[in-house]
C-alpha positions as CSV (number, residue, x, y, z in Angstrom):
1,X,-49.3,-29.1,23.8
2,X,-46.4,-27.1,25.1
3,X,-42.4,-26.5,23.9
4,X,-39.9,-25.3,26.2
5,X,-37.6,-23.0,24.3
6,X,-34.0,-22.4,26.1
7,X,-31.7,-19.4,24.7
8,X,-28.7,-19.0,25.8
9,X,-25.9,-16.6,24.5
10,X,-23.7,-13.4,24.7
11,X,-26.3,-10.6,26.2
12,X,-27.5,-7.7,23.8
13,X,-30.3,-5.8,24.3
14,X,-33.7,-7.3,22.4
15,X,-33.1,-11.3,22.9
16,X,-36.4,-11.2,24.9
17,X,-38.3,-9.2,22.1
18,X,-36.7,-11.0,19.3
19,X,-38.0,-14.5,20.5
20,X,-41.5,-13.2,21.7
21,X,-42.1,-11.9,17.9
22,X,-41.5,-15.1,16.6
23,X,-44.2,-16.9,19.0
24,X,-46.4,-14.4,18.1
25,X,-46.0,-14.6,14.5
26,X,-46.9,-18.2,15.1
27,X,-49.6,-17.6,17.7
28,X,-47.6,-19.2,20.1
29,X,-48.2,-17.7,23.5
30,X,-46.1,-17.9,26.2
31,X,-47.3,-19.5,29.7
32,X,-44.2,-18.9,31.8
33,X,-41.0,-17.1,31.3
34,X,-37.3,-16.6,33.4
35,X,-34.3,-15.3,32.4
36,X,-30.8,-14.4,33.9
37,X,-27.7,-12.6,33.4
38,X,-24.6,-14.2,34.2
39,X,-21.7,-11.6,34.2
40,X,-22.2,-11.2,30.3
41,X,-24.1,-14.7,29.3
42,X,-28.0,-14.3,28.6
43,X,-30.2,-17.7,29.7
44,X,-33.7,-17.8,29.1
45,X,-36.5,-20.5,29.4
46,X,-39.7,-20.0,27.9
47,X,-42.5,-22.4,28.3
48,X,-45.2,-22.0,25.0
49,X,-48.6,-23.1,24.4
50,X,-48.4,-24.2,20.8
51,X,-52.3,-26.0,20.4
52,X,-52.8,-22.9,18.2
53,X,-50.0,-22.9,16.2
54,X,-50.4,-20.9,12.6
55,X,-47.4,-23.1,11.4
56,X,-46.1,-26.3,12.0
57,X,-43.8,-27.3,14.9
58,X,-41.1,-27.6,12.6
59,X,-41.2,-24.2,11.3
60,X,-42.0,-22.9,14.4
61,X,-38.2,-24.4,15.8
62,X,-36.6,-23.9,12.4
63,X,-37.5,-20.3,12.6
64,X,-36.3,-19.8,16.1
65,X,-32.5,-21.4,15.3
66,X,-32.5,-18.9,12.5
67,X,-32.7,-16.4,14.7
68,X,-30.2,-17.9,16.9
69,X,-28.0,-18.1,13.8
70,X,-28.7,-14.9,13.1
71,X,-27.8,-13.3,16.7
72,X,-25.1,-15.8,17.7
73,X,-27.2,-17.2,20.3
74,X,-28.0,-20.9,21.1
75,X,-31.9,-21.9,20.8
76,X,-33.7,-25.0,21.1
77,X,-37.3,-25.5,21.1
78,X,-38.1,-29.0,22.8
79,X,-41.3,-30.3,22.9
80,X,-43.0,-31.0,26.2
81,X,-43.5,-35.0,25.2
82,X,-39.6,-35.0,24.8
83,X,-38.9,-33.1,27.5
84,X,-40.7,-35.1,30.4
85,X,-39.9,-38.4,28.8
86,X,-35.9,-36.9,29.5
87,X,-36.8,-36.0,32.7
88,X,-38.7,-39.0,34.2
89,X,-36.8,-41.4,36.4
């Protein structure tokens, strides 16, 4: 299974290492990533394979708003189910 995790916020240095620690913590490893800069906003999608998770999917997203709490960003971790059922015509 796979989670798409979005961050978007003000742009500091570390966003990108911040959120890799947590999947790794979690033995989540990342498939695909992109991120831009827009003037001063940071966006990043991050596509995760989470089969061999170390926690559960709720701890895994709980963790990562904390750290958007924590750094004034915006994250959501969507799982893929949910994401494809919003996309399908």
């Amino acid at each position: 299974m796979k989670t798409v995790v979005s961050v978007i916020g003000k742009d500091a240095v570390g966003i990108i290492a911040k959120v890799s620690n947590i999947c790794s913590e979690c033995n989540a490893n990342i498939l695909d990533i992109t991120q831009s800069v827009l003037q001063d906003m940071f966006v990043m999608v991050m596509l995760t394979e989470i089969k061999e998770l170390n926690c559960t999917f709720a701890e895994f997203s709980d963790k990562m708003k904390a750290l958007g709490k924590e750094n004034n960003l915006d994250i959501r971790v969507m799982h893929e189910d949910i994401f494809n059922s919003m996309h399908r015509i």
